[in-house]
C-alpha positions as a printed NumPy array, in Angstrom:
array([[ 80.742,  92.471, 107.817],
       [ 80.201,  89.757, 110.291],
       [ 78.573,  87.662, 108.351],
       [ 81.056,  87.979, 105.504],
       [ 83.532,  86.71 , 108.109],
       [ 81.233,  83.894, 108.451],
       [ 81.47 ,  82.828, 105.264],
       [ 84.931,  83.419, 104.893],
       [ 85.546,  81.142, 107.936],
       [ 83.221,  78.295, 107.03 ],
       [ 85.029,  78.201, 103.535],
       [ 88.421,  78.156, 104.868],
       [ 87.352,  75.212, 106.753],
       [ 86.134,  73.169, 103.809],
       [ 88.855,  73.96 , 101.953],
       [ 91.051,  72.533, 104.706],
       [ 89.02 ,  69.402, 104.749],
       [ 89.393,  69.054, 100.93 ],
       [ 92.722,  69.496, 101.376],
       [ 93.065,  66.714, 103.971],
       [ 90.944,  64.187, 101.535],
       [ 92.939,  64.853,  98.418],
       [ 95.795,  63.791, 101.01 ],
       [ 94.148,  60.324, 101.198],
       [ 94.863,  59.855,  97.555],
       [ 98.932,  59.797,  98.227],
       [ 99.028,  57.715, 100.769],
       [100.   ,  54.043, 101.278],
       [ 97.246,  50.954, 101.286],
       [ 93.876,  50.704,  99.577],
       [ 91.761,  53.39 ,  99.559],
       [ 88.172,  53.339, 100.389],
       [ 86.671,  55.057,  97.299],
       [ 82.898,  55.078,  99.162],
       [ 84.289,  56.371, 102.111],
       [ 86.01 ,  59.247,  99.89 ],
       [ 83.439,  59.971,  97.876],
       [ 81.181,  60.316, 101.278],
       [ 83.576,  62.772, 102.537],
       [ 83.153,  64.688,  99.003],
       [ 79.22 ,  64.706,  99.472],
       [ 79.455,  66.242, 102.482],
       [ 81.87 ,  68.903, 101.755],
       [ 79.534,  69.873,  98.717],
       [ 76.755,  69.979, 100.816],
       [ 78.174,  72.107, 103.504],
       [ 79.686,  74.627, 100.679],
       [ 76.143,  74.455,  98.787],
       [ 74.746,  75.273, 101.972],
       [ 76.997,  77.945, 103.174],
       [ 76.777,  79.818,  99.99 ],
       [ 73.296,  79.877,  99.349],
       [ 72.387,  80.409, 102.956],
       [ 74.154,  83.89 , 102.359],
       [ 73.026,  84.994,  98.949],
       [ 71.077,  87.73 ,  98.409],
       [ 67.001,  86.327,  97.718],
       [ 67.762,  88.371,  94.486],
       [ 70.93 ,  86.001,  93.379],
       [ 69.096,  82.881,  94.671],
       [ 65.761,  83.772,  92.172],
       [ 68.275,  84.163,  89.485],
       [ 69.547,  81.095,  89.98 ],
       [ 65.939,  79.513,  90.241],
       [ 64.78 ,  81.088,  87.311],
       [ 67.756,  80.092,  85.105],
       [ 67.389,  76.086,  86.18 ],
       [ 63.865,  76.495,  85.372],
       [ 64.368,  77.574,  82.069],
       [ 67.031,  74.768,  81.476],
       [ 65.613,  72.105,  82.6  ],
       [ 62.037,  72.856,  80.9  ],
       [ 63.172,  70.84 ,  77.634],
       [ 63.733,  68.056,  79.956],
       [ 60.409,  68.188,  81.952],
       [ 58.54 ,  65.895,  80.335],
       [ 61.681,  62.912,  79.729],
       [ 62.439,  63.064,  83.551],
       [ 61.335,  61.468,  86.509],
       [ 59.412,  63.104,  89.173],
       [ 62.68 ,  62.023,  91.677],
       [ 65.07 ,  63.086,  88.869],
       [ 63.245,  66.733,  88.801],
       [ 63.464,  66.948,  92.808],
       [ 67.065,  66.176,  92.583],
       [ 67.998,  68.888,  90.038],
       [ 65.46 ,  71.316,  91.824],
       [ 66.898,  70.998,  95.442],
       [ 70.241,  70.75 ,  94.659],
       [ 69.76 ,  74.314,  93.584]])
């Protein structure tokens, strides 16, 4: 249960700092898209990372088997840094 509190808790606290960007989009001056969208990045990254550090290995295969089979039309047309992106942002 401890480590659903965890999760619960590290959630919360990206969803608090989502809700504190979006607040950057009301307010008065210029806004610094690149600075926004590197607050974005890091709030996927720290949700990516908090939800697959927790999933069952049976959930996380799933998930590796299903990109597999999506992206093996697209094998041949991609990149070898294009395929490393898709693969480890899974």
């Amino acid at each position: 249960m401890l480590q659903q509190a965890e999760v619960t808790r590290r959630l919360t606290e990206i969803a608090e700092s989502l809700e504190s960007s979006s607040q950057l989009l009301d307010s008065p001056g210029t806004l610094d898209l690149e600075d926004l969208e590197r607050r974005l990045t890091i709030l996927d990254e720290e949700d990516t990372s908090v939800l697959t550090s927790h999933a069952p290995e049976e959930v996380m295969l799933k998930i590796r088997r299903e990109v597999d089979g999506q992206l093996a039309m697209y094998r041949r047309k991609m990149k070898t840094e294009q395929l490393a992106m898709v693969e480890n942002s899974t």
